[in-house]
VOBA-1610 file (N, C-alpha, C; in pm, whole numbers, padded with zeros to 5 digits, always signed):
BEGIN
Unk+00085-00120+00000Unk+00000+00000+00000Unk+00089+00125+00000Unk+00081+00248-00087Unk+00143+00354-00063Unk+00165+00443+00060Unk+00200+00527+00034Unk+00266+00565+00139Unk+00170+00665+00134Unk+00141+00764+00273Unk+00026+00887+00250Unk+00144+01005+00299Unk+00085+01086+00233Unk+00163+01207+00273Unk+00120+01275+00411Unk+00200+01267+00478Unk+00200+01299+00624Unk+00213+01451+00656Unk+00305+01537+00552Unk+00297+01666+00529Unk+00236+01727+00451Unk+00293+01867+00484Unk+00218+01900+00338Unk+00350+01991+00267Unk+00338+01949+00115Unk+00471+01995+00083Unk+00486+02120+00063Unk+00383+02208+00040Unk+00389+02324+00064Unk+00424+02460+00128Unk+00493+02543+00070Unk+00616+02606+00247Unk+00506+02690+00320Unk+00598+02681+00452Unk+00512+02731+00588Unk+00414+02613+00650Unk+00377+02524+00592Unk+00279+02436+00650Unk+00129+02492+00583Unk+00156+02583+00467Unk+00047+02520+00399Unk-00060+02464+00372Unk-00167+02433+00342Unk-00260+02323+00335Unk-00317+02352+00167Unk-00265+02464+00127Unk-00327+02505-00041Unk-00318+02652-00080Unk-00395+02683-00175Unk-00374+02759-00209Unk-00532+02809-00310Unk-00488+02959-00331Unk-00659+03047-00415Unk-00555+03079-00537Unk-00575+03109-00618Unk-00574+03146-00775Unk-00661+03226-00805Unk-00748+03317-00795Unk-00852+03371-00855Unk-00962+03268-00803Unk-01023+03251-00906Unk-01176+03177-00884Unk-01092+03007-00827Unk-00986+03003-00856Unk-00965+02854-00833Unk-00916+02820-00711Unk-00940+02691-00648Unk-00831+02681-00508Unk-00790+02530-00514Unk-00688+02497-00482Unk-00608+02362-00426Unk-00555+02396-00303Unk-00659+02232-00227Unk-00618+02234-00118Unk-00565+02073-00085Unk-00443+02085+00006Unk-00401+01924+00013Unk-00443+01884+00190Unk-00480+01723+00175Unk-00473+01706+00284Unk-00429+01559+00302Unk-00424+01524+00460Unk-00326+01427+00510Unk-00355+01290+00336Unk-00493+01272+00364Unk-00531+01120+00231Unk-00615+01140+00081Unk-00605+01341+00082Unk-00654+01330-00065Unk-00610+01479-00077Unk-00633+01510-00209Unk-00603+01637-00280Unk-00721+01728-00343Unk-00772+01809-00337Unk-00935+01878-00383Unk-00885+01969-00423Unk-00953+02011-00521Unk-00987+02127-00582Unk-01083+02159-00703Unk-01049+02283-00764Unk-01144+02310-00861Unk-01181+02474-00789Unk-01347+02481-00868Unk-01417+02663-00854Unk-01439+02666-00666Unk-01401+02782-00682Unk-01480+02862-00586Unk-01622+02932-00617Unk-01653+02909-00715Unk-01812+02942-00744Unk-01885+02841-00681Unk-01996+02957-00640Unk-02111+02817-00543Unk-02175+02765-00674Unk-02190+02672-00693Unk-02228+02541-00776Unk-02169+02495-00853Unk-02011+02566-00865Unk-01924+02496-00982Unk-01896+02381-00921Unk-01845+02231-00999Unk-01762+02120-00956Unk-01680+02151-00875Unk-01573+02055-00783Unk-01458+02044-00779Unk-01457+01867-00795Unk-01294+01872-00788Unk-01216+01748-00785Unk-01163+01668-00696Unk-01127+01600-00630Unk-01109+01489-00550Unk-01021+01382-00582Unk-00864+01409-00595Unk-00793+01255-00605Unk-00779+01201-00460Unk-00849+01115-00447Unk-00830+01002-00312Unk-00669+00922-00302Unk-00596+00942-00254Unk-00439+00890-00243Unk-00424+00772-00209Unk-00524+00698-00175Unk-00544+00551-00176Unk-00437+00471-00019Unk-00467+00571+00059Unk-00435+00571+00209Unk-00528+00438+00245Unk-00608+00442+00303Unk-00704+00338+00345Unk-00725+00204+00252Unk-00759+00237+00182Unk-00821+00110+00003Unk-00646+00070-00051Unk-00570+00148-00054Unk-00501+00061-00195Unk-00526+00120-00323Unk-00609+00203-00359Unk-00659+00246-00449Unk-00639+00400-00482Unk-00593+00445-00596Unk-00576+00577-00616Unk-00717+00672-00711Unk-00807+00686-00677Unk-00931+00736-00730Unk-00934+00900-00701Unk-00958+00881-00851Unk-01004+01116-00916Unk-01168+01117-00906Unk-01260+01168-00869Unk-01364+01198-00879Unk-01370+01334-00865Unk-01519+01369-00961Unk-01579+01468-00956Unk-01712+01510-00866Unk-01735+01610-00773Unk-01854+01640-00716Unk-01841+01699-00780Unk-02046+01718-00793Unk-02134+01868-00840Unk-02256+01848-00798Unk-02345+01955-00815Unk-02442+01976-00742Unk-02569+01931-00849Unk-02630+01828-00784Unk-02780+01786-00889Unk-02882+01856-00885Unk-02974+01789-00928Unk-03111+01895-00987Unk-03189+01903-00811Unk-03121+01773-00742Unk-03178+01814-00614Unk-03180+01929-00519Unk-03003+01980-00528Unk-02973+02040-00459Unk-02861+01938-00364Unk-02866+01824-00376Unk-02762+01719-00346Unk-02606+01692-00434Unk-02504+01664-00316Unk-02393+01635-00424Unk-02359+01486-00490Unk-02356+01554-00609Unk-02358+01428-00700Unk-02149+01373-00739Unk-02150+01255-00671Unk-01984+01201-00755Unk-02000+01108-00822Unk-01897+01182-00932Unk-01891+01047-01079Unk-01726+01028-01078Unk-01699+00912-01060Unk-01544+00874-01052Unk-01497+00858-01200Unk-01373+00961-01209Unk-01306+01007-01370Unk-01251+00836-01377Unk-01177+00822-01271Unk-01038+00749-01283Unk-00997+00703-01143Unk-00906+00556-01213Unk-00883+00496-01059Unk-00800+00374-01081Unk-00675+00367-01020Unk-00558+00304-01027Unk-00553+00250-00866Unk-00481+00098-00878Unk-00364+00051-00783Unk-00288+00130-00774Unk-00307+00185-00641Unk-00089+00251-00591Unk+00000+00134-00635Unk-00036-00010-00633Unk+00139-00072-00649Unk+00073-00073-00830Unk-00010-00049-00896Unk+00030-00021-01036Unk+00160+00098-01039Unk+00081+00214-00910Unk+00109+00301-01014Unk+00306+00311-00988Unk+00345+00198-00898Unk+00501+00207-00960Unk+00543+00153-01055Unk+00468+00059-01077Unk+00510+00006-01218Unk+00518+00053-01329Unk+00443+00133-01321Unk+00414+00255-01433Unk+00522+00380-01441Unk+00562+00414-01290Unk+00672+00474-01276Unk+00780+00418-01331Unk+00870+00277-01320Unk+00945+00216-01355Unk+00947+00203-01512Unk+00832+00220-01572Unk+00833+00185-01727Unk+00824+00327-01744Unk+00765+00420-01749Unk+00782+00558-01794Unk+00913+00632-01754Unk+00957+00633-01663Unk+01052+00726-01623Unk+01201+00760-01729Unk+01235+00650-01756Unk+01353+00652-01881Unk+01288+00763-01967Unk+01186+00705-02042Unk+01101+00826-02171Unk+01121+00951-02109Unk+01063+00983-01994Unk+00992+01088-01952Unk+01120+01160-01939Unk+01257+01140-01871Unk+01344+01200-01852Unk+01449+01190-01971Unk+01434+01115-02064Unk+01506+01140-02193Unk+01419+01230-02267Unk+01318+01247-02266Unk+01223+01332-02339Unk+01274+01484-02323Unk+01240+01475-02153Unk+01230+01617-02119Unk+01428+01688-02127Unk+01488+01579-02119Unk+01625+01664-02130Unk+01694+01720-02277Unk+01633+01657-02409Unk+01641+01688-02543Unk+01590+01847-02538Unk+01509+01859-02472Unk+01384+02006-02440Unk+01469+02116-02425Unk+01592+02067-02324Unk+01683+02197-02268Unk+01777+02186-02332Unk+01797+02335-02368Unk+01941+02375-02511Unk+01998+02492-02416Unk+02142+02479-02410Unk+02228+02600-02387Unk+02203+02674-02457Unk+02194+02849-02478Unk+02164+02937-02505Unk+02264+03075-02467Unk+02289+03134-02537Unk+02343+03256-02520Unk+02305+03415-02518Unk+02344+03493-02419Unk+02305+03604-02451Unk+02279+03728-02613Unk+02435+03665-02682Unk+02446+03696-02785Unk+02365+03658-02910Unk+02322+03532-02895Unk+02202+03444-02930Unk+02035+03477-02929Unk+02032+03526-02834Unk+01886+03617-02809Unk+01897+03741-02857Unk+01962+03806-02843Unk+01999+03938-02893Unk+01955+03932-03070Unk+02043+03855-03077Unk+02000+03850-03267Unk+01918+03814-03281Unk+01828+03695-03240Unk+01682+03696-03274Unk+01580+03760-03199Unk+01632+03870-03160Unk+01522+04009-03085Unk+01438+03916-02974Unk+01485+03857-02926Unk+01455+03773-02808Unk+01458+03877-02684Unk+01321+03874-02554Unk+01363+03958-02457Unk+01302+03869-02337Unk+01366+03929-02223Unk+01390+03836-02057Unk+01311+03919-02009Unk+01185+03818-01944Unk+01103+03896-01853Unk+01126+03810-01732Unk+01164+03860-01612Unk+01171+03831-01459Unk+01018+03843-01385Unk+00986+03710-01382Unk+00858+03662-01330Unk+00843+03677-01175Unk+00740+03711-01089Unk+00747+03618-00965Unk+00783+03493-00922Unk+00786+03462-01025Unk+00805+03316-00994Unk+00958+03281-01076Unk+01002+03337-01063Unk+01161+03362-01100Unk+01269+03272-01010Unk+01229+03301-00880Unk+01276+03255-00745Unk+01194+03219-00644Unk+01219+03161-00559Unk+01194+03138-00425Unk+01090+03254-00365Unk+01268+03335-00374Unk+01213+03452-00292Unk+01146+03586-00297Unk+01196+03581-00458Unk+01026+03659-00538Unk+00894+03613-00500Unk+00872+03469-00543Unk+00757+03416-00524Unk+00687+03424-00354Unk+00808+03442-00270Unk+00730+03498-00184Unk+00671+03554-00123Unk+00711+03668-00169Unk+00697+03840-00156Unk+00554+03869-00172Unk+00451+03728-00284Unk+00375+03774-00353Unk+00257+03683-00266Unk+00285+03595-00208Unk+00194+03496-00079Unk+00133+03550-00006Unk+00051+03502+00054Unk-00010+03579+00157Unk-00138+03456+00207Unk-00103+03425+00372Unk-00217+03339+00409Unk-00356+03377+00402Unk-00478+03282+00363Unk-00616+03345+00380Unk-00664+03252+00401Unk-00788+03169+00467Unk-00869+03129+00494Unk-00804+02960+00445Unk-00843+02895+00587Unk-00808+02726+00565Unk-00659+02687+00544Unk-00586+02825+00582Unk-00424+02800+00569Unk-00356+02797+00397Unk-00506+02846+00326Unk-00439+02883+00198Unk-00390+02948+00141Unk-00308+02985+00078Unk-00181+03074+00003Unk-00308+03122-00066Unk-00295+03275-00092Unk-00301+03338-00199Unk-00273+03485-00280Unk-00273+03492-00374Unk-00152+03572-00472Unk-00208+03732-00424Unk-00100+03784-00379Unk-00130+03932-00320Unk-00115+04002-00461Unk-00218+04067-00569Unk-00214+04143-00684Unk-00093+04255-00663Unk-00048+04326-00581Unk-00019+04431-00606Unk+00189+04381-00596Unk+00140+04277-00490Unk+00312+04248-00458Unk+00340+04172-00615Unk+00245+04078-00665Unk+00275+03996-00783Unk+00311+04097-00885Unk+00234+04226-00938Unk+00302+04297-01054Unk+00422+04358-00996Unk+00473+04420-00875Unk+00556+04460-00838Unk+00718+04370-00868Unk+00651+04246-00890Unk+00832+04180-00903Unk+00869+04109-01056Unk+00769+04168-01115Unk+00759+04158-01246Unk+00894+04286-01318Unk+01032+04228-01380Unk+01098+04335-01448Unk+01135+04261-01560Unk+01139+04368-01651Unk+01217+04359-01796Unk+01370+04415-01773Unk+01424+04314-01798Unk+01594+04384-01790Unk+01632+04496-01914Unk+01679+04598-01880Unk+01697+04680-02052Unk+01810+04601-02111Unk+01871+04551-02047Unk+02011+04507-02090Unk+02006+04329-02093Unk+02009+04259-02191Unk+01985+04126-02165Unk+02072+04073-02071Unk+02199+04104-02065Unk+02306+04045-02019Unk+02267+04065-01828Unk+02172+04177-01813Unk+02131+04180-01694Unk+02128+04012-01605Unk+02085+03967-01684Unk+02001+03847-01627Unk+02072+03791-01561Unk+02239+03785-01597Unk+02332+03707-01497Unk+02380+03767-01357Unk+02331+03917-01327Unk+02298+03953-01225Unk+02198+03944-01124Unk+02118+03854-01173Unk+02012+03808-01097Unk+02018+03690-01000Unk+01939+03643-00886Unk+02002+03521-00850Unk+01942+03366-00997Unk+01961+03305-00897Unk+01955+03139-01039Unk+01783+03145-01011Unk+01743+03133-01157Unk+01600+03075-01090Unk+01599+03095-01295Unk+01409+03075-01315Unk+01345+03069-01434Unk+01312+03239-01459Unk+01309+03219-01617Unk+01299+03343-01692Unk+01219+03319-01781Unk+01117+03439-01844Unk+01026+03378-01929Unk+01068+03479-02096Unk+01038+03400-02155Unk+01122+03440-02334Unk+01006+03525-02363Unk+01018+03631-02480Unk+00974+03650-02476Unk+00970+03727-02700Unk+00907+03716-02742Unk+00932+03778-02935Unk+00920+03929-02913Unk+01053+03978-02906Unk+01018+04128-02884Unk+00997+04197-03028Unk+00986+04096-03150Unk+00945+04113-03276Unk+00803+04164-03289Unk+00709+04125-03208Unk+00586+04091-03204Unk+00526+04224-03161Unk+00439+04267-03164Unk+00328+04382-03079Unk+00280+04359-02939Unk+00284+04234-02926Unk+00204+04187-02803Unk+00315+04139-02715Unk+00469+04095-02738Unk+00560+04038-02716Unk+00496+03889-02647Unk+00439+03805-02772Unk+00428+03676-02676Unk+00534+03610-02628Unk+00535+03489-02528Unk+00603+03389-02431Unk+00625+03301-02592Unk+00740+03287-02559Unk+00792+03167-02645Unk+00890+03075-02590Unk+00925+03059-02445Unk+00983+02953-02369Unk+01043+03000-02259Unk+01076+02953-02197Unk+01169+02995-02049Unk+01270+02999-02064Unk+01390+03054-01981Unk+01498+03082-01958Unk+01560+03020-01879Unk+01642+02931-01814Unk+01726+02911-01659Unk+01859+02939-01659Unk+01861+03069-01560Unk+01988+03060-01518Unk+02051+02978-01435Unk+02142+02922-01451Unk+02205+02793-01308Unk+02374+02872-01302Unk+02438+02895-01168Unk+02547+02934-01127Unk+02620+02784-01129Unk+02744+02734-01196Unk+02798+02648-01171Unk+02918+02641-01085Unk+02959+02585-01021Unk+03096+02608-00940Unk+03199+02583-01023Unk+03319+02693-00989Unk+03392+02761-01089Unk+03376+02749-01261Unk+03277+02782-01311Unk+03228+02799-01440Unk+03139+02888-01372Unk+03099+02955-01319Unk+03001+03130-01338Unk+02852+03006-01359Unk+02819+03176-01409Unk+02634+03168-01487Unk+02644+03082-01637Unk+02546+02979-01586Unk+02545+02917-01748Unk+02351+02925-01765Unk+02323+02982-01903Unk+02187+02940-01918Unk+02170+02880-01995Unk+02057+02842-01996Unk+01970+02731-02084Unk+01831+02740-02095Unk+01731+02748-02231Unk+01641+02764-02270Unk+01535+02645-02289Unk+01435+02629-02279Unk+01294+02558-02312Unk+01218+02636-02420Unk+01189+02568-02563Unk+01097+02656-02618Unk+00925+02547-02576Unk+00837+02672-02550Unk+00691+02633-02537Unk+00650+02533-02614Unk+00687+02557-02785Unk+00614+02498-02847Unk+00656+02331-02875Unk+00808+02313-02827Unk+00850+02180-02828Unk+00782+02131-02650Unk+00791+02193-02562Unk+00712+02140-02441Unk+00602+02089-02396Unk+00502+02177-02532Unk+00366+02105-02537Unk+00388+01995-02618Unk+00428+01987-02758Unk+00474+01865-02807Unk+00510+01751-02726Unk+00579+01740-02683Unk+00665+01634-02555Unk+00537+01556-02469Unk+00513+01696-02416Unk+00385+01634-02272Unk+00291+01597-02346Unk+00256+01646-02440Unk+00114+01589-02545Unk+00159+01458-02564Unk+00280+01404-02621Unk+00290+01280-02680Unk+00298+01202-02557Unk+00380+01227-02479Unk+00416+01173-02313Unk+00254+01132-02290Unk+00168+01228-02243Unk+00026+01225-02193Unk-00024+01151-02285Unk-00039+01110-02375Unk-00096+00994-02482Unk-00093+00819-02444Unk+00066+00816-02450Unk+00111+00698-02347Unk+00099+00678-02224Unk+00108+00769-02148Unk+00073+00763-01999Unk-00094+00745-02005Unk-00173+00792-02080Unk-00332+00783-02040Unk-00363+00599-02124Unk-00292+00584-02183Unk-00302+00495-02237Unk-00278+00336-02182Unk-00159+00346-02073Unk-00103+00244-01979Unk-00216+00296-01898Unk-00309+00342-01820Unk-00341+00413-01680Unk-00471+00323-01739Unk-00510+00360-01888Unk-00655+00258-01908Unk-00631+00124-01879Unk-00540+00042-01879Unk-00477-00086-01916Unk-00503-00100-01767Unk-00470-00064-01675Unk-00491-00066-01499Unk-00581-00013-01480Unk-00658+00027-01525Unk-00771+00104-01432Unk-00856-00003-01348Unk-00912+00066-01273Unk-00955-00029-01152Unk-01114+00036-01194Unk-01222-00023-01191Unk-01348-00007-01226Unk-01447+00052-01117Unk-01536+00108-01170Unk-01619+00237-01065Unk-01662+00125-00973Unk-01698-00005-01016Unk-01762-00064-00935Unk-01656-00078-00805Unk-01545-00162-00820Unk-01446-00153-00741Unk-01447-00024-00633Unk-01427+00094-00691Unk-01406+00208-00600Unk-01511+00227-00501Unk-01686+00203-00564Unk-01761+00237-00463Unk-01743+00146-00363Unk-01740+00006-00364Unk-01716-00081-00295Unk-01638-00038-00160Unk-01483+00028-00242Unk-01447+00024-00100Unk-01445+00137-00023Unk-01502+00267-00094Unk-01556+00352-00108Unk-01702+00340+00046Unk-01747+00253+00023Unk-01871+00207+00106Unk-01793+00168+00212Unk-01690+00072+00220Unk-01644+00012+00337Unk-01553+00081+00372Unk-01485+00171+00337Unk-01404+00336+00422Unk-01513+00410+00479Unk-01611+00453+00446Unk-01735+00462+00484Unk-01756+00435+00640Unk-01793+00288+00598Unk-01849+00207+00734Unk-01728+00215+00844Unk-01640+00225+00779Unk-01482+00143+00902Unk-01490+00305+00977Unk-01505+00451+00910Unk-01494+00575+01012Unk-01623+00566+01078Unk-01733+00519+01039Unk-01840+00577+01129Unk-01842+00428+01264Unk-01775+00400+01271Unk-01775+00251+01369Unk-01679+00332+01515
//
């Protein structure tokens, strides 16, 4: 049987987080989320603490006024290492083809520009937190545009600490995102970066997510199964 998460990995102790209309919240044997609108869905992966069983369901609200769950999906935890063990080679040969060394001089000529995100660092990203209700994180508007900079100078960027950078077509009117940036400090070799373009990332995870949904049908464990034990997690807390 897997293991349940006893923490929460989230810094400060955590329990989730708001987005706008959205919230994720984690707890000790499942994960929820979805709207903060009164009658939108949310979601429910069950971590398969009690059962053995790893089950996604959806609540929503019926024509009663009652909540209605329809289970998406539902795996063995000891599938799901097996699945780990057979994917992981792909997944990490995949994703390391993705990252290309890159140069300042390199961006420059293709009018490439560095935007410094909140989420750049650590310690940007924290600046922009703020606890609210149920121990959830959420995004303070005014601190989040505040740590938002455009370097005038590309070469800026190696003055920054190590973290992600977002690309950006300064060709364009709108300057869309066209991949990330990472700076990494190496010991004695300085600042080295390296780039992700977007449009090979969705490629990757699209094809990745094809095979992965594809093994996950091959194991799936059946609704009937889940209510079952679903009913008898049930019975075993109210005893």
């Amino acid at each position: 049987m897997g293991k349940i998460i006893s923490e929460s990995p989230l810094p400060l102790g955590a329990r989730g987080f708001y987005f706008g209309d959205l919230f994720f919240q984690v707890q000790p044997d499942k994960i929820v989320f979805g709207s903060r609108k009164p009658g939108e869905p949310h979601y429910t992966l069950m971590l398969g603490h009690y059962s053995g069983i790893i089950d996604l369901h959806k609540t929503s609200q019926g024509s009663s006024g009652m909540d209605r769950r329809e289970t998406i999906g539902a795996i063995k935890v000891d599938d799901i290492q097996k699945l780990a063990n057979k994917f992981a080679s792909p997944i990490i040969g995949s994703l390391s083809k993705l990252i290309r060394p890159v140069s300042i001089g390199w961006l420059a000529h293709r009018h490439i520009g560095i935007v410094k995100m909140p989420y750049s660092n650590d310690a940007d990203l924290n600046k922009t937190l703020r606890f609210g209700k149920r121990k959830r994180f959420t995004i303070d508007g005014p601190s989040f545009a505040a740590q938002i900079e455009i370097p005038e100078y590309l070469d800026s960027v190696l003055d920054y600490p190590d973290g992600m950078f977002t690309l950006v077509a300064r060709k364009r009117k709108k300057f869309p995102g066209i991949g990330f940036l990472y700076k990494v400090t190496l010991p004695d070799q300085g600042p080295r970066l390296f780039w992700v373009k977007t449009r090979d990332l969705y490629r990757v995870m699209r094809d990745l997510g094809e095979h992965i949904f594809s093994a996950l049908k091959q194991h799936a464990v059946s609704e009937t199964a889940v209510q079952e034990w679903l009913e008898i997690n049930a019975g075993s807390k109210s005893e």
